[in-house]
N, C-alpha and C positions, 0 to 999 in steps of 0.2 A: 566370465564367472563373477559370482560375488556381485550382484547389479545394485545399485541404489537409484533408485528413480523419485522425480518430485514434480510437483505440478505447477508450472509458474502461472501464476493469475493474472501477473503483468504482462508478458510476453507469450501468454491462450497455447503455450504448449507444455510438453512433458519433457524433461530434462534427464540422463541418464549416463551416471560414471560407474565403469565397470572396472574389474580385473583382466587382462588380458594376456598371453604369451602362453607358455608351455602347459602341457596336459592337465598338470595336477599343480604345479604351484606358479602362480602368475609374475609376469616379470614387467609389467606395466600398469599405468589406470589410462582408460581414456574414458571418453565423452562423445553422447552423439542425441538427438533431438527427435522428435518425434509429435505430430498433432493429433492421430488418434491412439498412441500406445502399444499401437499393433506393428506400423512400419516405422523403421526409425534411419537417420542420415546422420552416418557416423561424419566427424568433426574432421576437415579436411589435417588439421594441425595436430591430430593425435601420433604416439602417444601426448598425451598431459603431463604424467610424470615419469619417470624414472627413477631407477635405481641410482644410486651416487656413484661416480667413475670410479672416485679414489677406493682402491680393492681393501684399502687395513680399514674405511670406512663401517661401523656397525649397518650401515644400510646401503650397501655396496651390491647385495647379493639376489633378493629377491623384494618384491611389493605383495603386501596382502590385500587385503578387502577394504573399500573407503567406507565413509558414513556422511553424508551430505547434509548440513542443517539450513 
């Protein structure tokens, strides 16, 4: 959910970090690539990020939506 996609001009593909994990609120971002936009090859090393282990963390619990510049 939540996709951000970008188009690299260096590297002639499409670039793409999403939300991923449970139904309705995400518990990951990952990453995964694509050359016509249509089919894409999720990132052998996903997830990217995480939530923080530590639980009294403020970002301990859930991940929302990225924005890629």
């Amino acid at each position: 959910m939540n996709p951000h996609v970008i188009y690299d001009n260096e590297d002639k593909i499409f670039k793409m970090w999403y939300a991923a994990g449970e139904t309705y609120e995400p518990d990951v971002i990952c990453y995964a690539i694509s050359k016509d936009g249509i089919n894409w090859i999720k990132y052998k090393g996903n997830p990217i990020f995480l939530p923080n282990k530590n639980l009294l963390s403020f970002d301990s619990f859930k991940v929302g939506a990225c924005d890629i510049q």
